[in-house]
C-alpha positions, -999 to 999 in steps of 0.1 A, spaced: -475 -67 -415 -465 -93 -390 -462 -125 -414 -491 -143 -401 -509 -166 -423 -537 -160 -402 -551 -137 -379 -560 -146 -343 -577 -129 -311 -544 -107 -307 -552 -91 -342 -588 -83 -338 -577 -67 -301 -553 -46 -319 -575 -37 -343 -605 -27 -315 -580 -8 -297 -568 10 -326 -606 20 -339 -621 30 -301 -585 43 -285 -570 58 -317 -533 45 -330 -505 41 -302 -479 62 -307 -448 41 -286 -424 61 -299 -433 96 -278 -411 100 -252 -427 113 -218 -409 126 -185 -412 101 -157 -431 124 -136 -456 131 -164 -461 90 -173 -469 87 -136 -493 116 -132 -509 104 -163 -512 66 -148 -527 83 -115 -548 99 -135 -565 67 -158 -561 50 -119 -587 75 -108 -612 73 -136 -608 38 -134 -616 30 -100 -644 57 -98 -659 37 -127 -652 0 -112 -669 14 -75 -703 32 -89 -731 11 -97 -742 24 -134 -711 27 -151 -698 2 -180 -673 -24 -170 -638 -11 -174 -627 -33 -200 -587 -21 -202 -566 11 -192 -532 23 -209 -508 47 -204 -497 45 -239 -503 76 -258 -532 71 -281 -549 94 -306 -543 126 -288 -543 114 -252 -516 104 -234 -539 76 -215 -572 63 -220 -600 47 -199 -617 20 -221 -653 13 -206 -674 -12 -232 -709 -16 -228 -722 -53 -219 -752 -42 -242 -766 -19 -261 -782 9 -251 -806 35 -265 -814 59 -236 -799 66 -202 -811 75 -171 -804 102 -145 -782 78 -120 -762 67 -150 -752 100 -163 -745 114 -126 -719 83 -128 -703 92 -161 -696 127 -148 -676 115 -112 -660 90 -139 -651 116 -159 -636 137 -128 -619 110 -112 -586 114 -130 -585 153 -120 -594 142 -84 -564 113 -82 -537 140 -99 -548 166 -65 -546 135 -41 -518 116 -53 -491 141 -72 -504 170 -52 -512 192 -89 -532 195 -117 -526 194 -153 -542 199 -187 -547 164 -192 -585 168 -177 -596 195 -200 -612 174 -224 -634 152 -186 -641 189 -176 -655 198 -212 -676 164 -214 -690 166 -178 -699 201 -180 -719 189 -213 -738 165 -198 -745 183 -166 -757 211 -187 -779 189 -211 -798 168 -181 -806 207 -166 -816 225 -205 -825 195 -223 -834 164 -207 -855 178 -174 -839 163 -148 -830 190 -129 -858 189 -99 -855 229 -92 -869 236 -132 -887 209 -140 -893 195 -173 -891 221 -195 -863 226 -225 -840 258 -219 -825 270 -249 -816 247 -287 -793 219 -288 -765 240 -307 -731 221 -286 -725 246 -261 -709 239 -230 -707 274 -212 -734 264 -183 -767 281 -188 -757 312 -200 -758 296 -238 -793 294 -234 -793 332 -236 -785 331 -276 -820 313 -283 -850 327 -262 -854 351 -240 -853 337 -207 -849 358 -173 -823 368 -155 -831 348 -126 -839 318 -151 -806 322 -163 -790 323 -131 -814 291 -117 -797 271 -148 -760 281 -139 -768 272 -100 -784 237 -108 -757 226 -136 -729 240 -108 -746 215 -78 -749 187 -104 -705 190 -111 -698 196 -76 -717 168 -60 -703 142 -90 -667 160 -82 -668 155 -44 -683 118 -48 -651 111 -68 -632 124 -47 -644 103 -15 -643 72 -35 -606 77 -42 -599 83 -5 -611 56 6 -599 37 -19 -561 48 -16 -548 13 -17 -567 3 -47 -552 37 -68 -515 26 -56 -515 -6 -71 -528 0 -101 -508 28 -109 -478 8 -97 -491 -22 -122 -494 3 -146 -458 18 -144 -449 -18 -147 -466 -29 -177 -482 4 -191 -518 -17 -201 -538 -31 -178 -567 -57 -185 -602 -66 -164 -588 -95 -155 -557 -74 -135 -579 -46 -124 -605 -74 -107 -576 -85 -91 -566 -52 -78 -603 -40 -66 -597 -77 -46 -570 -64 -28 -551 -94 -42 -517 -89 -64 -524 -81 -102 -520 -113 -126 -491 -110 -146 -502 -102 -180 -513 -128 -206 -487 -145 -229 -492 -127 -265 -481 -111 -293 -496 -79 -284 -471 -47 -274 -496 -32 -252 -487 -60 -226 -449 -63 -235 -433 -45 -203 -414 -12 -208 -372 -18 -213 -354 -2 -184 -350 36 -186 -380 37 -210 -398 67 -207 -423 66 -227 -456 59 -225 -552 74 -228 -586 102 -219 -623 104 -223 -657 92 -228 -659 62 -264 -633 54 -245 -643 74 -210 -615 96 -204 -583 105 -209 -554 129 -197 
């Protein structure tokens, strides 16, 4: 496709990004005030994910549309893993709401690019309360079959009979698990205003992002200029360019 005669690091990045973030699509055309509420937004899961302590290394963030997403979050694993425990998945969730968070704090609105965070951290808070036991009000017990729900305890309802006040028990322990992870997010990003600026700015400037440049910016130091390549993920935008990932696999997205 490109003429090479052979294929180098640049390739097999493309070809990573493509598989985990789905296939760029460059050629939609976004308003300016919805390419910067979706770089707020990957800014906010972002740095939510680079300041908590069980989280994956944020490995890149784009505001090129990918897949269905118009930005995406990608967070890889530095090994494999075959469980995870309750800290870790109380992280994923204020990952997960961190781009909602950054759209109320920094653009002052909320969009429908956090549907799909809201969906996923509902479905993990429910899980750790019906499935997993770690929900210290109810114990270790298993509420209700694994059947992809994600309508708080009140799915639980369509398996076994469980009480009333059971039911209501569920709904009030998933509800404290999202509103704890939401308002942890939320004080990370305000004390962390600087840090969102610049890498949304960086962002708007290049559209992808690597480690290396979002180091720099959790430094407080001026983000690298990007690496000299082939790829068009780091070739800046042409002037009056408007266009521009979610999430979860990549974390999030908007």
């Amino acid at each position: 496709r490109q003429n090479k005669r052979l294929v180098d690091m640049d390739d097999f990045e493309r070809a990573k990004d493509k598989i985990i973030m789905g296939a760029g699509r460059r050629s939609m055309g976004m308003p300016e005030e919805e390419r910067r509420n979706t770089a707020y937004h990957e800014s906010g899961h972002a740095i939510v994910a680079r300041l908590l302590p069980k989280t994956d290394p944020v490995h890149k963030v784009t505001i090129i549309p990918r897949g269905r997403a118009l930005g995406v979050t990608m967070q890889l694993p530095e090994t494999d893993r075959y469980s995870q425990d309750r800290d870790r998945l109380m992280n994923m969730i204020a990952v997960l709401f961190g781009g909602r968070v950054a759209e109320e704090l920094f653009m002052k609105q909320m969009t429908t690019g956090a549907a799909n965070d809201f969906e996923r951290a509902t479905e993990i808070a429910r899980r750790m309360v019906t499935q997993w036991g770690m929900s210290d009000a109810l114990g270790t017990m298993v509420y209700g079959e694994n059947e992809g729900e994600v309508f708080l305890g009140r799915a639980i309802t369509t398996h076994k009979n469980v009480s009333e006040a059971t039911m209501q028990q569920v709904d009030g322990e998933i509800r404290r698990i999202i509103d704890t992870q939401y308002k942890l997010a939320r004080g990370l990003l305000e004390s962390n205003r600087d840090k969102v600026e610049a890498m949304t700015k960086a962002l708007l400037e290049w559209e992808t992002i690597d480690a290396d440049q979002i180091g720099d910016i959790m430094a407080g130091k001026p983000p690298r200029p990007p690496k000299p390549s082939g790829s068009q993920s780091q070739k800046p935008p042409a002037s009056g360019d408007a266009s521009a990932e979610g999430a979860a696999a990549p974390v999030a997205g908007a």
